[in-house]
C-alpha positions as CSV (number, residue, x, y, z in Angstrom):
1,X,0.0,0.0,0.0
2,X,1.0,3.3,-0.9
3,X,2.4,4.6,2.7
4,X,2.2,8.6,1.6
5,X,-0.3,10.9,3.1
6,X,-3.9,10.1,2.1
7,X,-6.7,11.9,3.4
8,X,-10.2,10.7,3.9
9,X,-13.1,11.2,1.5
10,X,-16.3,11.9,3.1
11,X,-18.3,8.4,3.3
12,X,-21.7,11.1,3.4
13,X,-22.8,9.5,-0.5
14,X,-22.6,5.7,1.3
15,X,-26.2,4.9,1.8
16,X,-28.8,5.4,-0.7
17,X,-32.6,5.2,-0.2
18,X,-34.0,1.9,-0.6
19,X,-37.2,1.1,-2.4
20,X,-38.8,3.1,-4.8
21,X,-38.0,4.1,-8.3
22,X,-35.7,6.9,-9.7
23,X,-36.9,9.2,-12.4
24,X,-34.9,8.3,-15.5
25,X,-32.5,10.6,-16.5
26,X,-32.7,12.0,-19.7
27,X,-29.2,12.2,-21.6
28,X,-28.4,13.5,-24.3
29,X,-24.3,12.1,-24.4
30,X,-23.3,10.2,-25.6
31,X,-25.6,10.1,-28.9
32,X,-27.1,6.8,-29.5
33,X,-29.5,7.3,-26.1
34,X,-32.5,5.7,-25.7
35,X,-35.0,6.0,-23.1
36,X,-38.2,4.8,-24.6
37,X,-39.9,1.8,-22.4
38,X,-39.3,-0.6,-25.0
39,X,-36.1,-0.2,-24.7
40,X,-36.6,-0.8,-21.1
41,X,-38.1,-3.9,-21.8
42,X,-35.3,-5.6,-23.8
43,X,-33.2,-5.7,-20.7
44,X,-35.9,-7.8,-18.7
45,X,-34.2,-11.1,-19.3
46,X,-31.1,-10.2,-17.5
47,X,-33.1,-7.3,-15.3
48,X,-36.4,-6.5,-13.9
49,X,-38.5,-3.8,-14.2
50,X,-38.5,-1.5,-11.3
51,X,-40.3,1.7,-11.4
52,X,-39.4,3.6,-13.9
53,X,-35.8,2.2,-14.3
54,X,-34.5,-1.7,-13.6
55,X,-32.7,-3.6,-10.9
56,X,-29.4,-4.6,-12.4
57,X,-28.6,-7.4,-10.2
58,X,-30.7,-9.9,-9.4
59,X,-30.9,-13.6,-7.8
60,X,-32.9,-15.3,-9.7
61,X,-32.6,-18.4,-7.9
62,X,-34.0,-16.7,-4.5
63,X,-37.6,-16.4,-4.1
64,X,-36.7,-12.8,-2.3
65,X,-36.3,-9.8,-4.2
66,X,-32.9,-9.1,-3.4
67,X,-31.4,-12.4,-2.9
68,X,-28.9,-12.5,0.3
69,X,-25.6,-11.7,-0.9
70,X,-22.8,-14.4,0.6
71,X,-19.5,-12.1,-0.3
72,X,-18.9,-9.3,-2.8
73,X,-15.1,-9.0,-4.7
74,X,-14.2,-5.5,-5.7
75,X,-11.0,-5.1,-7.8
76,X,-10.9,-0.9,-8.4
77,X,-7.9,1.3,-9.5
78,X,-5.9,1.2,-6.1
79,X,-6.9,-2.0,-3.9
80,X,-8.8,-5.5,-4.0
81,X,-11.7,-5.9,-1.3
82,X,-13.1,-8.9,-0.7
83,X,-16.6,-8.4,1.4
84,X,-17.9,-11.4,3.4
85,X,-20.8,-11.4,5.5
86,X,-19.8,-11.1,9.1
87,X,-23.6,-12.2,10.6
88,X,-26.4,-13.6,8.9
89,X,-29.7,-11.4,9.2
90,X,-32.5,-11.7,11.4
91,X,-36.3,-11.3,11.7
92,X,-34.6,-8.3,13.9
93,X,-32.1,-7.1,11.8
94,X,-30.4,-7.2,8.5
95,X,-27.2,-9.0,7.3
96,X,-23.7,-7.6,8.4
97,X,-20.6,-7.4,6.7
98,X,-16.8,-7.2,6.8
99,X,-13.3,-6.9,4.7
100,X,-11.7,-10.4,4.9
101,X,-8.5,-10.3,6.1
102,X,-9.1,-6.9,8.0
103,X,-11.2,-8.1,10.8
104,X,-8.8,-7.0,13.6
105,X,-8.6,-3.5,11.6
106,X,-12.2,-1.0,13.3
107,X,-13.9,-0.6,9.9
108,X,-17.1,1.6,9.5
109,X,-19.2,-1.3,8.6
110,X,-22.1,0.7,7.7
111,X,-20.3,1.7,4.6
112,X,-19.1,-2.1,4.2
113,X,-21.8,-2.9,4.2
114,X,-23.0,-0.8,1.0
115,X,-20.6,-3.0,-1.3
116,X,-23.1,-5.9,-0.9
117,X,-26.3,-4.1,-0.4
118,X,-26.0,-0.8,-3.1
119,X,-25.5,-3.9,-5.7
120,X,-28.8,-5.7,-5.2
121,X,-30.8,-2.0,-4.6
122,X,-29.0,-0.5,-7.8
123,X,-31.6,0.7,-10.8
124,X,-30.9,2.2,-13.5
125,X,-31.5,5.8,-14.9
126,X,-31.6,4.9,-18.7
127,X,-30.0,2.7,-21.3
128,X,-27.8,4.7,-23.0
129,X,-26.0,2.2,-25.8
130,X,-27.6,-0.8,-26.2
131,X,-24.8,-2.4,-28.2
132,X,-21.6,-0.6,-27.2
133,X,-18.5,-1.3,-29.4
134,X,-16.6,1.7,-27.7
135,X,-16.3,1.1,-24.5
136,X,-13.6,3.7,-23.9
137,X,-16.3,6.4,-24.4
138,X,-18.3,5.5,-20.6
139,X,-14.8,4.3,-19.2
140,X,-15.7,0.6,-19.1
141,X,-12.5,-0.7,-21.4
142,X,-10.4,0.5,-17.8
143,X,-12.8,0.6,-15.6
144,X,-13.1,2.3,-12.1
145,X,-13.9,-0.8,-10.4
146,X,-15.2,-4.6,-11.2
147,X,-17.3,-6.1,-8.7
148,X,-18.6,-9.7,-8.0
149,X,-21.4,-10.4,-6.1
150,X,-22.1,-14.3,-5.2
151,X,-25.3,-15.2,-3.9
152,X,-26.0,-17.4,-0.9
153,X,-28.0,-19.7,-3.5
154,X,-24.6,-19.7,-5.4
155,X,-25.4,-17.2,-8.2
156,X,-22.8,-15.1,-9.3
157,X,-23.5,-11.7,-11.1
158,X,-20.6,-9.4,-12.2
159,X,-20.6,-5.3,-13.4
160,X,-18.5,-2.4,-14.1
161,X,-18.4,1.1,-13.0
162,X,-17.5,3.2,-15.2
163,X,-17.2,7.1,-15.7
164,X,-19.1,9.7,-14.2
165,X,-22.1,10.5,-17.4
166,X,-22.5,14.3,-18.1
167,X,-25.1,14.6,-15.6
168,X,-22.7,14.8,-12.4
169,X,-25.3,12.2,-10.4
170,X,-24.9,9.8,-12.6
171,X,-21.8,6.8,-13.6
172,X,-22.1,4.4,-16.7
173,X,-22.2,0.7,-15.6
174,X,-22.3,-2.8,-18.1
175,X,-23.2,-6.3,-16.5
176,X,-20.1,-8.1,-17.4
177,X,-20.7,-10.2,-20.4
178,X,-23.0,-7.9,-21.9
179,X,-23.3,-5.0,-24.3
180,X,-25.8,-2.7,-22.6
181,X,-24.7,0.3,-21.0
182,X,-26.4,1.5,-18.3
183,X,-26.4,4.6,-16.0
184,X,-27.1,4.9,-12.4
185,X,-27.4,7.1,-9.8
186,X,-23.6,7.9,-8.8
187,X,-24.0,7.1,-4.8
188,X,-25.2,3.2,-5.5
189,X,-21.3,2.7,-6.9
190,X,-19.0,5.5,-5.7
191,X,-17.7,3.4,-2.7
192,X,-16.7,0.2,-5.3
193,X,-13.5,2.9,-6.0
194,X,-12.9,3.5,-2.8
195,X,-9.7,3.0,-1.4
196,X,-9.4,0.5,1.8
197,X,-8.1,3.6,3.9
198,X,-11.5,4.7,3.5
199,X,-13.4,1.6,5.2
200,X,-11.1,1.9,8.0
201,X,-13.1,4.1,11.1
202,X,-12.6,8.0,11.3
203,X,-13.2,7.4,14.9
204,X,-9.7,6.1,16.8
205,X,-10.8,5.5,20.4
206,X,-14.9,5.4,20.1
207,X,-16.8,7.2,23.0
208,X,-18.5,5.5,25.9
209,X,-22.0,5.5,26.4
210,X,-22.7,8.6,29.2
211,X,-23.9,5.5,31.8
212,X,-20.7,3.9,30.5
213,X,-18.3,6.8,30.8
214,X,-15.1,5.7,32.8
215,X,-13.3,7.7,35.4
216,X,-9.8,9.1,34.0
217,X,-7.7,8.4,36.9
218,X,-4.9,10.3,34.9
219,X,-3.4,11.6,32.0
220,X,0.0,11.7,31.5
221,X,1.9,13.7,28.1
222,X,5.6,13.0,28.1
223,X,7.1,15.5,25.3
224,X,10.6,15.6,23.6
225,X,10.4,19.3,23.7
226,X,9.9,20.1,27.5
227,X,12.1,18.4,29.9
228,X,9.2,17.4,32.2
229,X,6.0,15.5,32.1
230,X,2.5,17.2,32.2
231,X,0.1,15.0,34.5
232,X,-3.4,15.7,35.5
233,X,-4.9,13.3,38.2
234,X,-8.7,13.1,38.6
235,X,-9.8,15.5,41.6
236,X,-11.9,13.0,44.0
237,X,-13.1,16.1,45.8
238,X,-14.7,17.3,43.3
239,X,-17.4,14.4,43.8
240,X,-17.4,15.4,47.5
241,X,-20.7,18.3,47.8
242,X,-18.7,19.7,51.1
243,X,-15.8,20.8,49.1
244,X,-16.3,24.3,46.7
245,X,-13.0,25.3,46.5
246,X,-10.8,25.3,43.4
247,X,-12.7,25.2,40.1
248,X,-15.4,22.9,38.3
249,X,-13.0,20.8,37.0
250,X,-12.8,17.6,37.9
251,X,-9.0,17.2,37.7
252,X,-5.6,19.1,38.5
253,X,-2.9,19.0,37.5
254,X,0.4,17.6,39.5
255,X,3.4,17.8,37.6
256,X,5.3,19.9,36.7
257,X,3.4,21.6,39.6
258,X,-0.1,21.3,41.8
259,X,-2.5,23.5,39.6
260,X,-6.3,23.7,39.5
261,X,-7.8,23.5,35.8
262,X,-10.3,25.2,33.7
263,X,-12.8,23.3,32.4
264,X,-13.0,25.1,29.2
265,X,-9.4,24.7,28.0
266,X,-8.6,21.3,29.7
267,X,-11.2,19.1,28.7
268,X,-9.9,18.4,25.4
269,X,-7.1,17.4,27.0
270,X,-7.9,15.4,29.9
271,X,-10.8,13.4,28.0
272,X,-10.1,14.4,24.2
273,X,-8.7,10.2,23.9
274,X,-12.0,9.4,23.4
275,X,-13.8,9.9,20.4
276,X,-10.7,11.7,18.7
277,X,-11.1,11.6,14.8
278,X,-8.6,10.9,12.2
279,X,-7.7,13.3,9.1
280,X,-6.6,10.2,6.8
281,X,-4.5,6.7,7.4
282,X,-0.8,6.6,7.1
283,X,-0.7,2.4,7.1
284,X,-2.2,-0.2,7.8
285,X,-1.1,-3.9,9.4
286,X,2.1,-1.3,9.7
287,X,5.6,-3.3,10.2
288,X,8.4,-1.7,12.2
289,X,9.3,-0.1,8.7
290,X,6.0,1.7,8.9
291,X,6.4,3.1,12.2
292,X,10.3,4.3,11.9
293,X,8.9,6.3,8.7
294,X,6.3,7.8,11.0
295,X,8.3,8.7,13.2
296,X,6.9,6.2,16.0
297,X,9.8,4.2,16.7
298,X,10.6,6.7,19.2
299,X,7.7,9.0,19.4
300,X,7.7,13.0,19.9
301,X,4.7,12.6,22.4
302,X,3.7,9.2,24.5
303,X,-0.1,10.2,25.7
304,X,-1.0,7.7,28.6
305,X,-5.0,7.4,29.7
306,X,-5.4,5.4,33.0
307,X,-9.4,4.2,33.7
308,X,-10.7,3.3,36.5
309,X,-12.5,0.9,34.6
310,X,-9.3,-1.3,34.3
311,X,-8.4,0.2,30.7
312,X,-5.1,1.7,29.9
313,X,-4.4,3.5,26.7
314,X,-1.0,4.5,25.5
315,X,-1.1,6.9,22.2
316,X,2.0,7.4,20.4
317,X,2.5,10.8,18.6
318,X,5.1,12.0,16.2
319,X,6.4,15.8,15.6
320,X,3.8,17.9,14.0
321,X,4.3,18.5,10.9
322,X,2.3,20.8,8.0
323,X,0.3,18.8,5.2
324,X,-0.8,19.3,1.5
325,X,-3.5,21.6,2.7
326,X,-1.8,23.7,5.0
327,X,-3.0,22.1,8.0
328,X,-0.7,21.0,11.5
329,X,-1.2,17.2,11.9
330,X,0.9,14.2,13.0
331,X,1.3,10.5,12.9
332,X,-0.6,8.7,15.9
333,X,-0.7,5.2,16.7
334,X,-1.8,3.4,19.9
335,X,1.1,1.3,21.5
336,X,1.1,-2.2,20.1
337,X,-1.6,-1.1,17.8
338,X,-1.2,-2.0,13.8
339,X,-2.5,0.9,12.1
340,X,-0.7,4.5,11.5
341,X,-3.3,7.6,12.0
342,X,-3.4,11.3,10.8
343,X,-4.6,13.4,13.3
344,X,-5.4,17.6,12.9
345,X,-3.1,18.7,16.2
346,X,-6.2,21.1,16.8
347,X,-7.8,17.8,17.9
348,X,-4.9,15.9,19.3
349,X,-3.3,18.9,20.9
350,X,-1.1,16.7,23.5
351,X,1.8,17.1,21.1
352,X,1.2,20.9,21.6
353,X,-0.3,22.3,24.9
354,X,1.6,24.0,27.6
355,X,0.8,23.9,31.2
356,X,-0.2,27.4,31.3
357,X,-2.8,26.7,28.1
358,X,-5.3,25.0,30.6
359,X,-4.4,26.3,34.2
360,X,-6.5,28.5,35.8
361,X,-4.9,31.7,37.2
362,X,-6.1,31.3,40.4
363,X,-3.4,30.9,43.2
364,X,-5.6,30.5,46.0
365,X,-8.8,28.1,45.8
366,X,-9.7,27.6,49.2
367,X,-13.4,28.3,50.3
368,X,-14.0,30.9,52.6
369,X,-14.9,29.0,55.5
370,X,-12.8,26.0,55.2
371,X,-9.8,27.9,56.5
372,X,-9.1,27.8,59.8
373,X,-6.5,30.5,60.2
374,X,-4.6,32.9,58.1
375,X,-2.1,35.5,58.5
376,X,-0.7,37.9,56.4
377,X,2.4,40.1,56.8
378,X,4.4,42.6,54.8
379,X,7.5,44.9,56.1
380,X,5.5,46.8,58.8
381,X,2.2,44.9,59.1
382,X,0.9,41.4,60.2
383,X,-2.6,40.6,60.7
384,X,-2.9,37.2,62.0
385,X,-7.1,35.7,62.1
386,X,-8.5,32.2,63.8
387,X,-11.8,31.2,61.7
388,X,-14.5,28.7,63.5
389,X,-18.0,28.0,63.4
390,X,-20.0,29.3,66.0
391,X,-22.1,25.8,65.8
392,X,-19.6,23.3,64.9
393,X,-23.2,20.3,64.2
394,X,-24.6,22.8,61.2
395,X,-23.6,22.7,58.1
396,X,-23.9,26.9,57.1
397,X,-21.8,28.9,54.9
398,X,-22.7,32.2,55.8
399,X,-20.9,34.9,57.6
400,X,-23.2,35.0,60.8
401,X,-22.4,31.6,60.9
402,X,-18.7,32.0,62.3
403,X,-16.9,33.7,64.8
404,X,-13.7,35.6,63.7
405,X,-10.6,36.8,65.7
406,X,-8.2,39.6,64.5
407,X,-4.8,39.4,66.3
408,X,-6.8,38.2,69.0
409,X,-10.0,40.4,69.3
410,X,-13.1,39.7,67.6
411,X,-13.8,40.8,64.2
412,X,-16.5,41.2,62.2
413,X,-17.0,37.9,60.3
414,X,-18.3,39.4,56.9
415,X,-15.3,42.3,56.9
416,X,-13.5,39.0,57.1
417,X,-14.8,37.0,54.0
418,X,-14.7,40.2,52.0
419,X,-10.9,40.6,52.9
420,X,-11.1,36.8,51.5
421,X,-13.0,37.4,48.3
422,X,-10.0,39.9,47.5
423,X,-7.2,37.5,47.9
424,X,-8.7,34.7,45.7
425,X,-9.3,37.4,42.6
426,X,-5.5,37.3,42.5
427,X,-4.8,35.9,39.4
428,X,-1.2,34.4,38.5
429,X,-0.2,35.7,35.2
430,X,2.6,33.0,33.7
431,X,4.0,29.7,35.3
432,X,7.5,30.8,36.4
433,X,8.8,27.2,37.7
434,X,12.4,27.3,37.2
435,X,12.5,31.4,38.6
436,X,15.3,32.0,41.0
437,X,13.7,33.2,44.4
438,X,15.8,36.7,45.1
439,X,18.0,36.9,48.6
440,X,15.6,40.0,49.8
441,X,12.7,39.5,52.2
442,X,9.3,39.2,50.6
443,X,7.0,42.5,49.9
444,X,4.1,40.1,51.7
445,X,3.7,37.1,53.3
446,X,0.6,35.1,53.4
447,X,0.0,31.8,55.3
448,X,-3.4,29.6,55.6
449,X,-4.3,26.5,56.9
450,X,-7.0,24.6,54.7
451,X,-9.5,22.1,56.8
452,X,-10.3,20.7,54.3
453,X,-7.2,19.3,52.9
454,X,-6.0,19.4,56.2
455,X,-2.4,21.7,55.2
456,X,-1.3,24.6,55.3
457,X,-0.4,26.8,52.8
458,X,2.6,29.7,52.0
459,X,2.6,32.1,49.4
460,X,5.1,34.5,49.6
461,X,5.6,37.7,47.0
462,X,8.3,38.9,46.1
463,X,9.2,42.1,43.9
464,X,10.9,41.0,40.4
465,X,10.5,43.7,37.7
466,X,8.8,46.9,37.7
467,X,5.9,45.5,36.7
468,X,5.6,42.1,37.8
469,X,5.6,40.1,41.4
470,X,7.7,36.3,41.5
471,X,5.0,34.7,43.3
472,X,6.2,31.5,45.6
473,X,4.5,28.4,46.8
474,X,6.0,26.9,50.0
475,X,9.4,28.3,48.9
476,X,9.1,27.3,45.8
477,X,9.1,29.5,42.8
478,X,5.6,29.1,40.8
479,X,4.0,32.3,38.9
480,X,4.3,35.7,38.1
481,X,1.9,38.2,38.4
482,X,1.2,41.7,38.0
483,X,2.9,44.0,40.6
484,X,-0.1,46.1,40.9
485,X,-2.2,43.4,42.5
486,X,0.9,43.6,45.6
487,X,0.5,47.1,45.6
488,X,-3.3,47.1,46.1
489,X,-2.8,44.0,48.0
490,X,-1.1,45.8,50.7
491,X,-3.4,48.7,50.7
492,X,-5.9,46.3,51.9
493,X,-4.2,44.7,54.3
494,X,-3.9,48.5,55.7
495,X,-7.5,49.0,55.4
496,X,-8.6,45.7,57.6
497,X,-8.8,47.6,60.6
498,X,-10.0,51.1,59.2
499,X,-13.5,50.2,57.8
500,X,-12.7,52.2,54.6
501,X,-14.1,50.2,51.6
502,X,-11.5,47.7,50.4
503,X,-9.7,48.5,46.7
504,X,-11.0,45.6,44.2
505,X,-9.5,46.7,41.4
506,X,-5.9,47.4,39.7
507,X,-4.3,47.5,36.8
């Protein structure tokens, strides 16, 4: 097989409309037309009347319409496909079919299927030469495909496809052995010259049913162009109703560093495995030969999906490259998988994304009342607060609901939570991981201790350009932000104990 780039034709022509007759269509090329019925009629010993055209292949040893077709051989410009039926029908459903020899391949057997069920549904539009000594005028001396159909009863009946006819619906066929030349409507034989890349399933991983929907434990992306791994674990408190801090997502991520998620931008990532479409096949049954030429040998991107439902999926990736059409893709196979994928990088954007691409900016993701105690110092300042409910039975989230102390002395509770509300719209700017803490003591200090997650927490600021704050997660160095938000930051802390409005904005 031909192991260059080959992208996927839409299969949308596949299935045509059973039953019924087709208005004959009236050409006029090539001359010699004829579309009277009698003409019609001389075709009846080989065809039978159907509508207003004929049914080209028939069993005539079956006492059904149809016939059931056993196994269908197509032989077309770039592949032989032999179609054999995979399960017999039912009173509940019809026949089923498959590629022989491709049976551990996922095919779309829906459009398989069309190779034996378009030929025993196919009628014509007219008889356009009724004795055709030029076949090279419709394209039947090299035709675009010969097919075979054999018959459970053992009747074998054989055609050609031919060219497209003037009218763009419609393809010249001949029953093999005859002289007649037919045409058809275009989507009963467009998928005999098909290509067996386009049997194969767009779909790579196929989505679960919602009911069935796994649990990603994690998702791990190990890169050749970062020198670390990306890993997002799945969040079990975000199935826990007592816990609202963080974000909606329902993981994090953990490496390079603890970050919450957005759901928007992470998604894709975190459950984008499933249901992931190819742009086109690369090879298939590949050999190690294939998968050196992609580039899979030693992959650009290893993609690993644990389940909780005992499944583990490891995708291969190669370097991105550009394609005939302008578009970022890359080779993707899954590990110890035999066939070779294109994939559009906008869909498969593990080979791609950065940390920061689905992060949220928020640094602190606590909920209000699961802290316990929080202090918050700066160069001349330090306000230091125990948080408890007044009723440790009841389950409130409201202000009234607690009792807060300031250095102390009792404070009001909802002075408190708005002090709060300003600290968690801080928002981190860029992930600065590999930043060099400076020597000088930080502009402000802030320390909580989380109930829920039962730790306690350091964040530290410290000034690193004019316009920007190194921000530092239990000493370690972990975003940038803007410098403003310090600035305002410590006019608030100023303001606890004044009663003046707080400042929630900056620039």
């Amino acid at each position: 097989m031909n192991k260059s780039v080959k992208t996927i034709i839409g299969l949308g022509v596949a299935v045509v409309v059973l039953g019924g007759g087709l208005t004959a269509l009236m050409l006029t090329e090539p001359k010699n037309t004829n579309n009277n019925e009698d003409s019609v009629s001389t075709s009846e010993e080989s065809s039978e009347t159907y509508g207003e055209g004929i049914i080209l292949i028939r069993d005539e040893k079956s006492d059904e319409e149809e016939g059931l077709v056993k196994e269908v051989n197509v032989k077309n410009t770039t592949d032989t496909l032999h179609v054999v039926m995979n399960t017999a029908p039912t009173d509940e459903s019809a026949a089923t079919y498959t590629l022989d020899g491709y049976e551990d391949i996922p095919l779309n057997t829906a459009v398989v299927g069309t190779l034996a069920n378009n030929a025993v549904h196919m009628v014509t539009g007219s008889i356009v030469d009724e004795n055709c000594e030029n076949l090279s005028k419709f394209g039947l001396d090299k035709p675009q495909a010969e097919v075979e159909v054999k018959f459970q009863t053992g009747t074998v009946k054989k055609f050609l496809v031919g060219d497209k006819a003037p009218a763009n619906s419609a393809t010249y066929v001949m029953l093999d052995g005859e002289k007649t030349v037919y045409t058809v409507d275009t989507s009963y034989v467009a998928n005999y010259s098909k290509t067996l890349d386009e049997f194969v399933d767009i779909v790579i991983l196929e989505e679960p049913a919602e009911e069935e929907y796994p649990i990603i434990n994690s998702l791990r992306i190990e890169r050749e162009d970062i020198d670390y791994d990306i890993l997002l674990e799945y969040d079990k408190k975000s199935n826990d109703g007592k816990y609202t801090g963080g974000t909606s997502a329902t993981h994090v991520m953990v490496e390079p560093t603890d970050a919450y998620l957005t759901v928007e931008r992470s998604e894709d990532i975190t459950n984008g495995m499933f249901g992931l479409m190819s742009e086109g096949i690369y090879s298939i049954h590949c050999k190690e030969a294939d998968i050196a030429g992609a580039g899979l040998k030693e992959p650009f991107c290893r993609v690993t999906m644990d389940c909780d439902d005992g499944n583990n999926y490891v995708l291969l990736m190669s370097e991105p490259f550009i394609d005939d059409n302008n578009k970022k893709c890359c080779y993707a196979m899954f590990e110890d998988g035999n066939i070779i994928y294109i994939v559009d990088t906008e869909d498969a954007r593990w080979s791609t994304v950065m940390p920061i691409d689905i992060t949220s900016r928020i640094m602190i993701g606590s909920y209000v009342w699961n802290i316990t105690d929080l202090s918050i110092k700066t160069a001349d300042m330090l306000e230091e607060f125990v948080i408890e409910p007044k009723d440790k039975s009841a389950d409130n989230n409201k202000a009234e609901y607690f009792k807060v102390t300031r250095n102390g002395e009792t404070f009001d509770s909802e002075r408190y939570r708005q002090f709060y509300g300003f600290l968690i719209d801080a928002s981190a700017e860029e992930f600065a991981l590999d930043a060099e803490i400076p020597d000088t003591a930080p502009a402000v200090t802030l320390e909580y201790t989380d109930s829920y997650m039962k730790k306690t927490i350091k964040i530290d600021f410290y000034e690193n350009t004019a316009l920007t704050a190194l921000i530092a997660v239990d000493g370690k160095s972990k975003y940038t932000c803007t410098k403003s938000y310090v600035d305002t930051l410590i006019e608030n802390i100023r303001r606890i104990g004044t009663g003046e409005d707080y400042i929630t904005t900056w620039k």
